[in-house]
BAFI-3210 file (N, C-alpha, C; in Angstrom, 3 decimals, decimal comma, padded with zeros to 6 digits):
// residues 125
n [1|2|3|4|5|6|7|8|9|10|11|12|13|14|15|16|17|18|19|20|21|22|23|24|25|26|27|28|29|30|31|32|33|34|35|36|37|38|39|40|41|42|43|44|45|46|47|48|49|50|51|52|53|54|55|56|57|58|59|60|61|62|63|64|65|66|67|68|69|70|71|72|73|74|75|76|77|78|79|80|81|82|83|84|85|86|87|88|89|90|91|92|93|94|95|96|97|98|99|100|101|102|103|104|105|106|107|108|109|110|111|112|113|114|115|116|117|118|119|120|121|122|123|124|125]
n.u [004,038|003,768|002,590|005,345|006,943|005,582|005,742|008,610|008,867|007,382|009,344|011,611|011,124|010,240|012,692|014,498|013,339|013,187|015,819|016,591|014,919|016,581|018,899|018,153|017,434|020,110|021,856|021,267|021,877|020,973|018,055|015,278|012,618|013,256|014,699|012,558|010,476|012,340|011,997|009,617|008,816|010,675|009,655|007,183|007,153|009,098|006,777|005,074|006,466|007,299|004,638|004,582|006,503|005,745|003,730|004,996|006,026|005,371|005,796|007,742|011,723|013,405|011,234|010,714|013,365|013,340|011,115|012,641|014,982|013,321|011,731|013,997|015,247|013,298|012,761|015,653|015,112|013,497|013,924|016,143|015,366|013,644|015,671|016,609|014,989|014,332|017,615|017,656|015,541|016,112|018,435|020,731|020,487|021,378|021,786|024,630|025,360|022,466|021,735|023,437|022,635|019,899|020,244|021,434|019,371|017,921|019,897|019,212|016,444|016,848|018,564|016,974|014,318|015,817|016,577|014,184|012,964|014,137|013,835|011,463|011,464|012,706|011,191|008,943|009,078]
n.v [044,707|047,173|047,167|046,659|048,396|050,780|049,915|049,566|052,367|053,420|051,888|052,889|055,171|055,063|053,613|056,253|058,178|056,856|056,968|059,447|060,565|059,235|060,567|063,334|062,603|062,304|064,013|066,840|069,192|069,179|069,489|068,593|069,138|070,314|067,965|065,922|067,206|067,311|064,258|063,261|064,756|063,878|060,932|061,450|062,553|060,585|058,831|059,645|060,305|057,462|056,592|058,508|057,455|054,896|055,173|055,554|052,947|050,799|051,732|053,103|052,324|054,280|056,550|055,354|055,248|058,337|059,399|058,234|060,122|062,354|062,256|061,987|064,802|066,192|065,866|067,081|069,067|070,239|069,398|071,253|074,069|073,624|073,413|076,432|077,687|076,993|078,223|080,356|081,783|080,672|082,503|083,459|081,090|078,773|075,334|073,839|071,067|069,459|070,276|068,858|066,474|066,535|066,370|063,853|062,656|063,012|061,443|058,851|057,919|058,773|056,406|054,065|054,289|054,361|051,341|050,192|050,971|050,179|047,200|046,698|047,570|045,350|043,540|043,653|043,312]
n.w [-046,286|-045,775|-042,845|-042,006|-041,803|-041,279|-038,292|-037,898|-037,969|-035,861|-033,904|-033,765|-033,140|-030,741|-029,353|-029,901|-028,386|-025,737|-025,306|-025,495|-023,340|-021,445|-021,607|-021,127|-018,103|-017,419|-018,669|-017,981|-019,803|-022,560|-025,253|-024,306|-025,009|-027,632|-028,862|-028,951|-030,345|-032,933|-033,730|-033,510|-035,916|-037,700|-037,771|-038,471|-041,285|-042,334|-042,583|-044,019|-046,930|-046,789|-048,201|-050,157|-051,812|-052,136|-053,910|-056,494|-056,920|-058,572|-061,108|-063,348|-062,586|-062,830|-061,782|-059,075|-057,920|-058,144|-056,230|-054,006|-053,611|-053,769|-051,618|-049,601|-049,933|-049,417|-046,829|-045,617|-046,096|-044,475|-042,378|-041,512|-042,000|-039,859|-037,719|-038,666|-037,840|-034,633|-034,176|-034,596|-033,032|-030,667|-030,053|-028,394|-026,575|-027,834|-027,903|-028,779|-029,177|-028,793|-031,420|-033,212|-032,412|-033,327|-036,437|-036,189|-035,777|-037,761|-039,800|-038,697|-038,936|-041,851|-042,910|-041,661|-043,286|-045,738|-045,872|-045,883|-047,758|-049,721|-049,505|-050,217|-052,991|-053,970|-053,391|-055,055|-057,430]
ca.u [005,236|003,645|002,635|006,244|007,436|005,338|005,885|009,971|009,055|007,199|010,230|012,566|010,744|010,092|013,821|014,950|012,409|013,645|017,513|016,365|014,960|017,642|019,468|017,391|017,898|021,466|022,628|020,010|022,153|020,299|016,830|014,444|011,584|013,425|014,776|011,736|009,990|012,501|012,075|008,163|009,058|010,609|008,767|006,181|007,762|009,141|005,894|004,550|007,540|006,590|003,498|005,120|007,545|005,378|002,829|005,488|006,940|005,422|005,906|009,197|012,358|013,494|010,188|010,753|014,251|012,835|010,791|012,988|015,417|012,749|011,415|015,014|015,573|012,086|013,201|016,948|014,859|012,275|015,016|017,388|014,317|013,482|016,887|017,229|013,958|014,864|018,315|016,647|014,247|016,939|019,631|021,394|020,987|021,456|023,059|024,760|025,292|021,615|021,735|024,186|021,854|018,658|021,214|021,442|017,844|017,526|020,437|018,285|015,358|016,975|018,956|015,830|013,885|015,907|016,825|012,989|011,941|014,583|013,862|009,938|011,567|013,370|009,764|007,495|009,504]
ca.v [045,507|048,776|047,578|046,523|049,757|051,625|049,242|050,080|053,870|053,320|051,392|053,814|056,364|054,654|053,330|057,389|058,731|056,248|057,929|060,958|060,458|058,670|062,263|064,311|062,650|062,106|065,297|067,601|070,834|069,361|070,297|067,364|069,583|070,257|066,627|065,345|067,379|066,998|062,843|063,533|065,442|063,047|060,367|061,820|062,691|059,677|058,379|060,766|059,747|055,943|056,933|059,161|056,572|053,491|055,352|055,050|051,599|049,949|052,401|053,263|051,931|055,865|057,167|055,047|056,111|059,633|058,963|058,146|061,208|063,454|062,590|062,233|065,956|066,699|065,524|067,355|070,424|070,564|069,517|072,341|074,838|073,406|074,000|077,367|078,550|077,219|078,878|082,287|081,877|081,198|082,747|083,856|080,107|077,645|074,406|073,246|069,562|069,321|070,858|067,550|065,703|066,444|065,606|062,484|061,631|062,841|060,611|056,928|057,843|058,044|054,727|053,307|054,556|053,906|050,493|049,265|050,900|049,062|045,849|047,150|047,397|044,258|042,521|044,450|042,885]
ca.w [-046,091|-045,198|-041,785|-041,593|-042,262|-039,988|-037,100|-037,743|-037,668|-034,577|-033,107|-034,009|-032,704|-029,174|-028,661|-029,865|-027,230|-024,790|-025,213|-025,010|-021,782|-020,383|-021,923|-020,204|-016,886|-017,176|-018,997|-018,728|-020,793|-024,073|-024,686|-024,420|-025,969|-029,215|-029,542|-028,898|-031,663|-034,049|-033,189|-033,729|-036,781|-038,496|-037,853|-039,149|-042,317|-042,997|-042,828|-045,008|-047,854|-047,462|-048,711|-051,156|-052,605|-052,726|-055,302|-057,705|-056,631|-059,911|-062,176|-063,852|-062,176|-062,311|-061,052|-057,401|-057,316|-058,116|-055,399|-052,908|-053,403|-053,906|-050,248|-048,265|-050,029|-048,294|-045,173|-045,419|-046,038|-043,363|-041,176|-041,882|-042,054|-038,462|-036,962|-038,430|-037,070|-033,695|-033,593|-035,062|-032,038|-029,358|-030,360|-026,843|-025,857|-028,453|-027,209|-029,940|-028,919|-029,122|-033,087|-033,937|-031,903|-034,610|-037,773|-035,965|-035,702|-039,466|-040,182|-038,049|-040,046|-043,602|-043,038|-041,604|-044,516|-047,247|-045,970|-045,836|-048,800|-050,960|-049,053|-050,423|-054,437|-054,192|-053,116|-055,827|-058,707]
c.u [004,902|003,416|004,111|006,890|007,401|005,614|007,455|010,087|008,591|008,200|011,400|012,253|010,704|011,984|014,688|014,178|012,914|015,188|017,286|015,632|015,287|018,811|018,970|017,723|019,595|022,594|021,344|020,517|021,099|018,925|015,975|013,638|012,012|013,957|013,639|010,318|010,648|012,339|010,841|008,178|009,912|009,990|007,335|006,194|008,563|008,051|005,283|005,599|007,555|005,860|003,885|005,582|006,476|004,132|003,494|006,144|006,709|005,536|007,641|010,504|013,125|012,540|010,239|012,424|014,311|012,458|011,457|013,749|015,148|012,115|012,509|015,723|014,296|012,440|014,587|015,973|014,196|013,070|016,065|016,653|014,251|014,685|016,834|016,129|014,258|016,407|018,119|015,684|015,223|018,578|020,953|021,414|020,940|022,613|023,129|025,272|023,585|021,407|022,047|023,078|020,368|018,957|021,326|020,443|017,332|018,289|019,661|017,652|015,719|017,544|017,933|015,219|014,542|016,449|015,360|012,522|012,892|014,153|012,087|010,222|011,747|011,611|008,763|007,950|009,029]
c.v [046,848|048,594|046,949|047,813|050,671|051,138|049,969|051,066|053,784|052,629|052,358|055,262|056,303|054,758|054,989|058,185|058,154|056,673|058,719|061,194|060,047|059,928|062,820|064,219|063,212|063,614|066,068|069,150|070,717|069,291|069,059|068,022|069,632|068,667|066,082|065,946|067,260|065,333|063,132|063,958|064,429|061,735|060,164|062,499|061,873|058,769|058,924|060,158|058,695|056,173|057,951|058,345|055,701|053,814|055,496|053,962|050,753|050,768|052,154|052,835|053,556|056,328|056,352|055,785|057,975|059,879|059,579|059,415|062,546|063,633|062,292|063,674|067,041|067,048|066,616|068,841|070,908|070,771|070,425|073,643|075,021|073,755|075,312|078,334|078,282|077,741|080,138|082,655|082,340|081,764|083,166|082,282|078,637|076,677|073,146|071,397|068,913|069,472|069,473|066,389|065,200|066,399|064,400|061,660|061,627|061,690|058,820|056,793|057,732|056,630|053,947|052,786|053,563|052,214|049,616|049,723|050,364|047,664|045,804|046,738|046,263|043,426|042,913|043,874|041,724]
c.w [-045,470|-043,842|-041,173|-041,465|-041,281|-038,346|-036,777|-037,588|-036,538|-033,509|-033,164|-033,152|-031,199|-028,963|-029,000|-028,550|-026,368|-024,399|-024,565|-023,628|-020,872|-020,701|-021,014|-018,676|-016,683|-017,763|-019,416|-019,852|-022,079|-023,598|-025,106|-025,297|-027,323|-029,583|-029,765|-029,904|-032,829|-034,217|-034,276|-035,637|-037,881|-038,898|-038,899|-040,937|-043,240|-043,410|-043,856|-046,894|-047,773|-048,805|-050,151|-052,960|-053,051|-053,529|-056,795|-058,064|-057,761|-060,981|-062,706|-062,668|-061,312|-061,483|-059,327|-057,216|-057,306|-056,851|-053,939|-052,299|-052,904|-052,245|-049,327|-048,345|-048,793|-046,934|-044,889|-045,370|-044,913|-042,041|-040,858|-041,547|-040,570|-037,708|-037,063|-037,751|-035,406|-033,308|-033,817|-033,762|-031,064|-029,438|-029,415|-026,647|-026,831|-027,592|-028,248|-030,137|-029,532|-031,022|-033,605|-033,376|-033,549|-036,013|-038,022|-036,121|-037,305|-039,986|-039,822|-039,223|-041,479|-044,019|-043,078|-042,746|-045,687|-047,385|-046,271|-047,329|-049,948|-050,507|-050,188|-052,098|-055,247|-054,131|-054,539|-057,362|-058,850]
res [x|x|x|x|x|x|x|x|x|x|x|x|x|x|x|x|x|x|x|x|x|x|x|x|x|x|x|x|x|x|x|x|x|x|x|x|x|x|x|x|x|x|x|x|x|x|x|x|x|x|x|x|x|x|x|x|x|x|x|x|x|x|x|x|x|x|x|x|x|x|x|x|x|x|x|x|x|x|x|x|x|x|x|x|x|x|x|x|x|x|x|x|x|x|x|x|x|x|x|x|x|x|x|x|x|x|x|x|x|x|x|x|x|x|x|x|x|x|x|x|x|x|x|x|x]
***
């Protein structure tokens, strides 16, 4: 299951990268560089919260749904953190299409997420 997991973050991550540079061509106002780190950025953070979750996957029934909360709060934070440092940065040119844009990519990744790692709870029983 885990290299199922990571395969789906790596697909997720390609076919979001692959948007975003059919974005870029086609409407360049949004900012490829920040989508394309917050992309990176979660990615890499959901990966991170696999790895999180599935060290309590046999333990307590609570302790995985602990787990899971405790790393899609992770994620809501880093991601919120990350926005407000890039609109604190550019503050004259935020383009706030882009902003809803990196809500969106938080939103792939937690569906993703939390759809594989119950598919993960359901198996471990």
């Amino acid at each position: 299951m885990k290299w199922k997991f990571l395969v789906m973050i790596i697909a997720v991550f390609a076919v979001l990268s692959a948007v975003f540079y059919g974005v870029e061509t086609y409407a360049p106002d949004y900012r490829f560089n920040v989508l394309m780190g917050g992309n990176l950025l979660m990615a890499v953070l959901s990966v991170a919260s696999f790895f999180i979750v599935t060290k309590t996957i046999n333990e307590r029934p609570q302790a995985f749904v602990r787990g899971v909360y405790g790393a899609t709060f992770l994620k809501l934070m880093v991601c919120m953190a990350s926005i407000l440092v890039y609109a604190l940065l550019n503050k004259k040119n935020i383009h706030k299409p882009s902003l809803f844009v990196l809500f969106g990519i938080y939103a792939v990744y937690t569906v993703v997420e939390t759809w594989m790692l119950s598919k993960l709870a359901r198996g471990a029983k």
